[in-house]
C-alpha positions as CSV (number, residue, x, y, z in Angstrom):
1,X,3.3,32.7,-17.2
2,X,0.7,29.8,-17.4
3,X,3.7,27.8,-18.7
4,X,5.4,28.5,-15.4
5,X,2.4,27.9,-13.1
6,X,1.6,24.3,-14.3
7,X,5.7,23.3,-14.2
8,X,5.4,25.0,-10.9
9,X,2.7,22.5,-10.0
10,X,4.2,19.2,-11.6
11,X,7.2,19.9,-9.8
12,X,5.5,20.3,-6.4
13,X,3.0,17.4,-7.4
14,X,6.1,14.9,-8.4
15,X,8.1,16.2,-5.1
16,X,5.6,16.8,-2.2
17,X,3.7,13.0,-1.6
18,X,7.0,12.0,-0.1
19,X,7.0,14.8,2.9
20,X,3.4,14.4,3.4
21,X,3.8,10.9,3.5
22,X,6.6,11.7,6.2
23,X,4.2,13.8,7.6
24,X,1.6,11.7,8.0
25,X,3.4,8.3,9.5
26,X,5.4,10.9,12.1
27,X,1.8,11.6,13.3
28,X,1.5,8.3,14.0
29,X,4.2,7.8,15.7
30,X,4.0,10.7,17.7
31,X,0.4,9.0,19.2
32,X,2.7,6.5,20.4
33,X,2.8,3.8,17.8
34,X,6.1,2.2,18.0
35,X,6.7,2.7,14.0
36,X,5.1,3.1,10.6
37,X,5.9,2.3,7.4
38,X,3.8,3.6,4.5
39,X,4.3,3.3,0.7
40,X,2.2,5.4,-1.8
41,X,2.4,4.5,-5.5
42,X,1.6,7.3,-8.0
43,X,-0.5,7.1,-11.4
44,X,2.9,7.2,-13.3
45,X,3.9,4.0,-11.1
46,X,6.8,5.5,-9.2
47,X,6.8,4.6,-5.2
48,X,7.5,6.6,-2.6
49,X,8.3,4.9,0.8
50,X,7.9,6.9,4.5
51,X,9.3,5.3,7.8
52,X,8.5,6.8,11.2
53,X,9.6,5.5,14.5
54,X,11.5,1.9,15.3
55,X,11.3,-1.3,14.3
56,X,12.6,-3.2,18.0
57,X,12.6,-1.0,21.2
58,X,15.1,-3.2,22.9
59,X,17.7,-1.9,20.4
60,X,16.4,0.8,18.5
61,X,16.9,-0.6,15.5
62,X,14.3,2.1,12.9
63,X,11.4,0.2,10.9
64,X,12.7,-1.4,7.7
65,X,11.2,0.3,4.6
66,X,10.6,-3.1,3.0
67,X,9.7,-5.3,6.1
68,X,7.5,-8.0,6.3
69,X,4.0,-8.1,8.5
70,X,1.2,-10.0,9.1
71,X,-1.6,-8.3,7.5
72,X,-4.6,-10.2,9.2
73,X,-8.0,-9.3,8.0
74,X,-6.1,-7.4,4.7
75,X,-6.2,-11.1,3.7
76,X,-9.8,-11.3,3.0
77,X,-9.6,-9.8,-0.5
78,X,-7.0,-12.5,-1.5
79,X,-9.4,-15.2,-0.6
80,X,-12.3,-13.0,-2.2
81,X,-10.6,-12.8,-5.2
82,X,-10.1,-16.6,-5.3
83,X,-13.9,-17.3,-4.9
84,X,-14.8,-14.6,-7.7
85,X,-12.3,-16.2,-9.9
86,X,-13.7,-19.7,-9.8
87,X,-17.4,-17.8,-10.3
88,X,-16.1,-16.5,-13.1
89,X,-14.7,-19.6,-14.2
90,X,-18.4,-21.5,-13.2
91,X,-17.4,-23.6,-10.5
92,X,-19.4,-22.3,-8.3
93,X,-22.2,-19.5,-8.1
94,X,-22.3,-16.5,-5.5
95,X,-25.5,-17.0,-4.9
96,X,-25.7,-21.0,-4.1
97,X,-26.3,-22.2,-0.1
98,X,-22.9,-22.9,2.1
99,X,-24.6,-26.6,2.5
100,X,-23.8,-27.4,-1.5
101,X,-20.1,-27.0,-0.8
102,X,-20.1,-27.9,3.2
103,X,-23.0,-30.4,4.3
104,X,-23.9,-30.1,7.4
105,X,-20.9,-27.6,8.5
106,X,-23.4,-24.6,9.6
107,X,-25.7,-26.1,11.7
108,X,-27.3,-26.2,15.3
109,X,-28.2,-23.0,17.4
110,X,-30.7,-21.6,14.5
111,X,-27.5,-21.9,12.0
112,X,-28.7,-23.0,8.8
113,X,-26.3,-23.3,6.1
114,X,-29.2,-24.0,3.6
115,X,-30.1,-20.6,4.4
116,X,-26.5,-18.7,3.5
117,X,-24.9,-17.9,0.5
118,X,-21.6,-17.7,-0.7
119,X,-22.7,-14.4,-1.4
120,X,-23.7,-13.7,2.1
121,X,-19.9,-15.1,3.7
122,X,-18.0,-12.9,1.3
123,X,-20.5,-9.7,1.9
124,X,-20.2,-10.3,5.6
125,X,-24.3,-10.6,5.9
126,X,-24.4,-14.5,6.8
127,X,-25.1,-13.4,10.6
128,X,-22.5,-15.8,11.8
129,X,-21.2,-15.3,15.2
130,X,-17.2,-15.0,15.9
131,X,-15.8,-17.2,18.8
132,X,-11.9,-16.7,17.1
133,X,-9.7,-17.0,20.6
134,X,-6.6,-14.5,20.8
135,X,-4.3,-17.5,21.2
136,X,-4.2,-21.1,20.0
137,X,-3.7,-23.7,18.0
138,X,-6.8,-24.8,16.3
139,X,-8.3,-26.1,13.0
140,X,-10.9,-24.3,10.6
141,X,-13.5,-26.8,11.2
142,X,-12.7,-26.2,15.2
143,X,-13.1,-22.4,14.8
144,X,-16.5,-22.9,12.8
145,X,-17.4,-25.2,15.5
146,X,-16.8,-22.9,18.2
147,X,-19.4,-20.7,16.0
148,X,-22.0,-22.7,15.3
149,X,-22.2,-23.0,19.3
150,X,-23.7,-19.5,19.5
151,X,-27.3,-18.7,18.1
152,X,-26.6,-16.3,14.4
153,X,-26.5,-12.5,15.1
154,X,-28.7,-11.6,12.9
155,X,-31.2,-13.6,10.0
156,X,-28.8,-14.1,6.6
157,X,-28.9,-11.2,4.1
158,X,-30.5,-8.6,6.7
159,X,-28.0,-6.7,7.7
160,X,-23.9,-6.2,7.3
161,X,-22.3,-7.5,10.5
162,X,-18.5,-8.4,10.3
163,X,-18.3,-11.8,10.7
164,X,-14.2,-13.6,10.6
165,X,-16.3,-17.3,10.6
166,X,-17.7,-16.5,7.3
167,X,-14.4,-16.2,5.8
168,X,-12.9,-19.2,7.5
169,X,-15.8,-21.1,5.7
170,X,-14.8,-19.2,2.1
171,X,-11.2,-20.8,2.6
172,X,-12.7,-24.4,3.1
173,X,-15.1,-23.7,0.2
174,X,-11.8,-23.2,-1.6
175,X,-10.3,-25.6,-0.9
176,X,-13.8,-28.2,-1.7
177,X,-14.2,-26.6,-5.5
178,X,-10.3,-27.2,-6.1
179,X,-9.3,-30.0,-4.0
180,X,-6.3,-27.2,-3.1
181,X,-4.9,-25.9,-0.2
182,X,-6.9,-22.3,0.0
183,X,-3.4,-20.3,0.1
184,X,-2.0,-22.5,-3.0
185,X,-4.6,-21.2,-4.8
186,X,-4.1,-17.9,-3.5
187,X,-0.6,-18.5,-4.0
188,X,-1.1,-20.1,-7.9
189,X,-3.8,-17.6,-9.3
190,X,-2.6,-14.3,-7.8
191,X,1.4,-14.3,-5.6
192,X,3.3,-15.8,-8.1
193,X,1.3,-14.0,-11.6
194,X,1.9,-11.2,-9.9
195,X,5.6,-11.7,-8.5
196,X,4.4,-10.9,-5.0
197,X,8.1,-12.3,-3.7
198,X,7.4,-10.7,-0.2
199,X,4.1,-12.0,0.5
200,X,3.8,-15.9,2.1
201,X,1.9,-18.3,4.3
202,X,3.7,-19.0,7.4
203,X,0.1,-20.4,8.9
204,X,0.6,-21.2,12.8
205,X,4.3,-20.7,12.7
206,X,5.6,-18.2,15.5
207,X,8.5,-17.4,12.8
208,X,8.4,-13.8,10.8
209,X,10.3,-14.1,7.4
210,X,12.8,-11.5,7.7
211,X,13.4,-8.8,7.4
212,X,10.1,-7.0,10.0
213,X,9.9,-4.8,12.8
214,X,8.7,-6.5,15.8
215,X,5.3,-6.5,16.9
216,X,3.8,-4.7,20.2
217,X,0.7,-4.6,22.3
218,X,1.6,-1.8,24.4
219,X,5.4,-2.6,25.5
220,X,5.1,-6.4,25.4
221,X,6.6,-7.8,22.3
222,X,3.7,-10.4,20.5
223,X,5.9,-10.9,17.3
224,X,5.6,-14.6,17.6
225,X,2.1,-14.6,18.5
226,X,0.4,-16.2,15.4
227,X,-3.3,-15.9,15.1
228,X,-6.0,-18.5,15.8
229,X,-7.6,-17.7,12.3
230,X,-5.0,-19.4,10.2
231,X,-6.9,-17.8,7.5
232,X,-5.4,-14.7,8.5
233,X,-2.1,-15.6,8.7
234,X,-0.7,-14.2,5.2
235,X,2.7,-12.2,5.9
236,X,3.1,-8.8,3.3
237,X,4.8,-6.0,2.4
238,X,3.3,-2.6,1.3
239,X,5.5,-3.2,-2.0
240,X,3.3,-6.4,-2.4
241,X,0.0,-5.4,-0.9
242,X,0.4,-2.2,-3.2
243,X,0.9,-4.3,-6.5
244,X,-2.2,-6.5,-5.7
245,X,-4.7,-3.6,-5.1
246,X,-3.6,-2.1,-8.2
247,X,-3.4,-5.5,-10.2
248,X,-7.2,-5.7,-8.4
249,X,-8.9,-2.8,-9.6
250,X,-6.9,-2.4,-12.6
251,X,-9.0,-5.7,-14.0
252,X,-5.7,-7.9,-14.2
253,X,-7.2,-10.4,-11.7
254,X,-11.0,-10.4,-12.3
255,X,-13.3,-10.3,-15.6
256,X,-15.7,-7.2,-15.5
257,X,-18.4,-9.1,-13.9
258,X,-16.9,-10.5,-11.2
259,X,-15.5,-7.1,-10.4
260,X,-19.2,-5.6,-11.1
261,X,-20.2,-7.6,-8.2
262,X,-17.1,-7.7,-6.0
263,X,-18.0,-3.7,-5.9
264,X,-21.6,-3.5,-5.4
265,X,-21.7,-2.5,-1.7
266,X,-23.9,-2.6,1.7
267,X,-23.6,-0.1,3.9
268,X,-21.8,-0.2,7.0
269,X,-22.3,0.3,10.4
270,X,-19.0,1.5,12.2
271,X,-18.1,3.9,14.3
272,X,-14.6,3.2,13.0
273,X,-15.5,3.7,9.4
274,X,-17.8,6.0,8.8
275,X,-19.9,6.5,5.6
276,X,-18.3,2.6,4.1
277,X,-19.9,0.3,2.8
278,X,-18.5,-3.3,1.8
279,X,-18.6,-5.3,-1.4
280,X,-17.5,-8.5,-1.6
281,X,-14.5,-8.9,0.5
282,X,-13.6,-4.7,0.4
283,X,-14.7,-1.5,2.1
284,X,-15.7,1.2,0.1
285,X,-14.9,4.8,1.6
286,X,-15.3,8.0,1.1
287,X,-12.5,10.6,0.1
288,X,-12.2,14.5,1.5
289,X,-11.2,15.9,-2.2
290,X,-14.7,13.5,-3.6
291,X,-15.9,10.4,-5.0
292,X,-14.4,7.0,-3.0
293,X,-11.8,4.3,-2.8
294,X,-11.6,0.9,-2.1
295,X,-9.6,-0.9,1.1
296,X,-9.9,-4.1,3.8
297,X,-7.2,-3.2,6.5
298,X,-6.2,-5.5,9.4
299,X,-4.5,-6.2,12.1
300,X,-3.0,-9.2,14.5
301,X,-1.3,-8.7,17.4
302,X,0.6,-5.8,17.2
303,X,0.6,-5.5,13.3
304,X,-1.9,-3.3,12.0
305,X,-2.0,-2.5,8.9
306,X,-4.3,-0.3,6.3
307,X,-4.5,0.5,2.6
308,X,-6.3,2.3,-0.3
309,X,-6.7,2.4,-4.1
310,X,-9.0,4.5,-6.3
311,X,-11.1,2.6,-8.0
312,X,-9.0,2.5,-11.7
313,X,-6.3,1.0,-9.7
314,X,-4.1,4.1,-10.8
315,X,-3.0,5.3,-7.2
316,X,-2.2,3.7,-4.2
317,X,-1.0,3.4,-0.3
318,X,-0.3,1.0,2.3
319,X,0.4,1.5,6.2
320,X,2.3,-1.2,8.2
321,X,2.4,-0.2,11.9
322,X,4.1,-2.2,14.8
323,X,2.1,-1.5,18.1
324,X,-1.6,-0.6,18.9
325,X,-2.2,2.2,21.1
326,X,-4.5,0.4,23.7
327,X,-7.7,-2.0,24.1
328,X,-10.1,0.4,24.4
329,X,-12.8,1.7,21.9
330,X,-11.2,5.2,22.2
331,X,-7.9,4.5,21.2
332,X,-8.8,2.3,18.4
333,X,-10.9,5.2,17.1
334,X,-7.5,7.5,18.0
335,X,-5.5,5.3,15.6
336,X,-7.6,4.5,12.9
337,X,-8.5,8.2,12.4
338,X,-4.7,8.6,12.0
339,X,-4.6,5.8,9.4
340,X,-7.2,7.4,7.5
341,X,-5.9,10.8,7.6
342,X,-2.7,9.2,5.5
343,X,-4.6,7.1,3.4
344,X,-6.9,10.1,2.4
345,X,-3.9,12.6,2.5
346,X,-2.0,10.3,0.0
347,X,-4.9,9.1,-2.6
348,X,-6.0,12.9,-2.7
349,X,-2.9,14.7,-3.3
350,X,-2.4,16.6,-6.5
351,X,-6.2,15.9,-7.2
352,X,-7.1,19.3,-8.8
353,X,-9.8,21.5,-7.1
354,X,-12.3,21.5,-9.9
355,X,-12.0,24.9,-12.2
356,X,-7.9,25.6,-11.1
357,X,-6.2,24.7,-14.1
């Protein structure tokens, strides 16, 4: 009889992610997303794939299970990973002042780039202010400018406050230690080691590689709206995002120490997240079934997407949607609670309830 009970519950554990995956994304959909796409990869490695809704409302067309996205803010991991590599490599230290790297780049206002750390950018506690535009064509140094024309938000190290200037100044840092473009570095230490074929750079190009669902703020279709933030222009797909979280926290792309500190956390104050805390270019979050996982979602326009992996890179899930709900607080709270559910729902199935089996 126990036999029978435990191939009962294998069966239902290898059978059952892909209908509440389904489950899930239709619930997205059904708030009035346009579409969904999310992927969940299993311990054993095997990837299960859910689409919900359309991938253009002029024709109907549904949301391709392998399409392409910009993932926005997701991008801040690749660029953390980058800076934890060359740590770990001892080209530059966490802990050393933005001005070594970038004289005279943070200044003016009270900004004092003797006063931040690389540390501080990648943790989000520099207290650099945002001034990123919706639309437009502008350089790094332009956007930093537009910063540094705003008093800080808050003294560096005090307090976690999320902060998209900080990580345009990682990417220049980048590209100072190597004397690199910041993405071929991306592109040279993690895309190509890790045969990420659907992941790429377009920067300020309107063009989306194909094939993608288009893009939607409310009915209006944004799909060749690039961001400001060039920094977060890197275009994905939950195949690729999925192999680099799990390459991540699986210790394929950092030594133990770098990951020791990409992973010790601040808490953060949300009302979209609550109970995270960040690291060093990742959220830490808690699960329903206990203990935590590790994510950075992001969105552009109408692409939103979010993500989880446990933290022994075994399991994982990423959620592409086309279309935000709105522009105010409430439905941002509406959808990300939806995001989470399937992020949670995926990571904790078939996690056994302790004293079962």
């Amino acid at each position: 009889m126990r036999l029978l009970l435990i191939s009962a519950l294998l069966a239902t554990t290898t059978a059952a992610p892909v209908s509440e995956l389904q489950r899930h994304a239709d619930a997205i959909h059904a708030l009035g997303v346009a579409g969904a796409q999310a992927r969940f990869v299993s311990a054993d490695g095997r990837s299960r794939v859910a689409t919900s809704g359309v991938g253009d409302l002029r024709t109907g067309q549904p949301v391709p299970p392998d399409g392409r996205f910009r993932i926005a803010s997701a991008g801040k991991t690749f660029t953390a990973t980058v800076i934890l590599q060359l740590a770990g490599e001892g080209r530059l230290r966490l802990d050393e002042p933005v001005e070594r790297w970038l004289p005279g780049m943070v200044r003016g206002n009270g900004n004092d780039g003797r006063r931040i750390t690389v540390r501080h950018l990648l943790q989000h506690t520099s207290g650099l202010h945002d001034d990123i535009p919706d639309v437009g064509d502008f350089s790094p140094a332009e956007l930093v400018a537009r910063a540094m024309a705003y008093p800080p938000d808050g003294e560096p190290g005090a307090a976690w406050s999320y902060s998209n200037t900080g990580y345009i100044l990682l990417d220049m840092i980048i590209e100072r230690v190597t004397g690199r473009h910041w993405y071929d570095e991306v592109d040279r230490r993690i895309v190509r080691p890790l045969g990420l074929t659907g992941t790429s750079w377009p920067g300020n190009s309107p063009v989306m590689p194909e094939p993608h669902a288009r893009a939607y703020r409310a009915t209006d279709d944004v799909t060749g709206e690039p961001p400001a933030d060039t920094g977060s222009a890197i275009v994905s797909t939950t195949r690729d995002l999925n192999v680099f979280l799990r390459a991540l926290f699986g210790g394929r792309l950092l030594r133990p120490a770098q990951l020791a500190e990409m992973t010790r956390t601040v808490p953060v104050d949300s009302p979209l997240m609550p109970g995270a805390r960040y690291g060093l270019g990742v959220f830490q979050r808690p699960l329903p079934c206990g203990g935590t996982y590790w994510s950075h979602p992001g969105g552009w326009g109408g692409y939103i997407t979010d993500n989880g992996v446990t933290a022994d890179g075994r399991r994982s899930v990423v959620l592409s949607v086309n279309s935000v709900l709105g522009d105010g607080p409430g439905d941002y709270v509406r959808q990300q609670r939806a995001a989470d559910t399937l992020i949670e729902g995926a990571l904790c199935f078939g996690v056994a309830t302790p004293g079962l089996v």
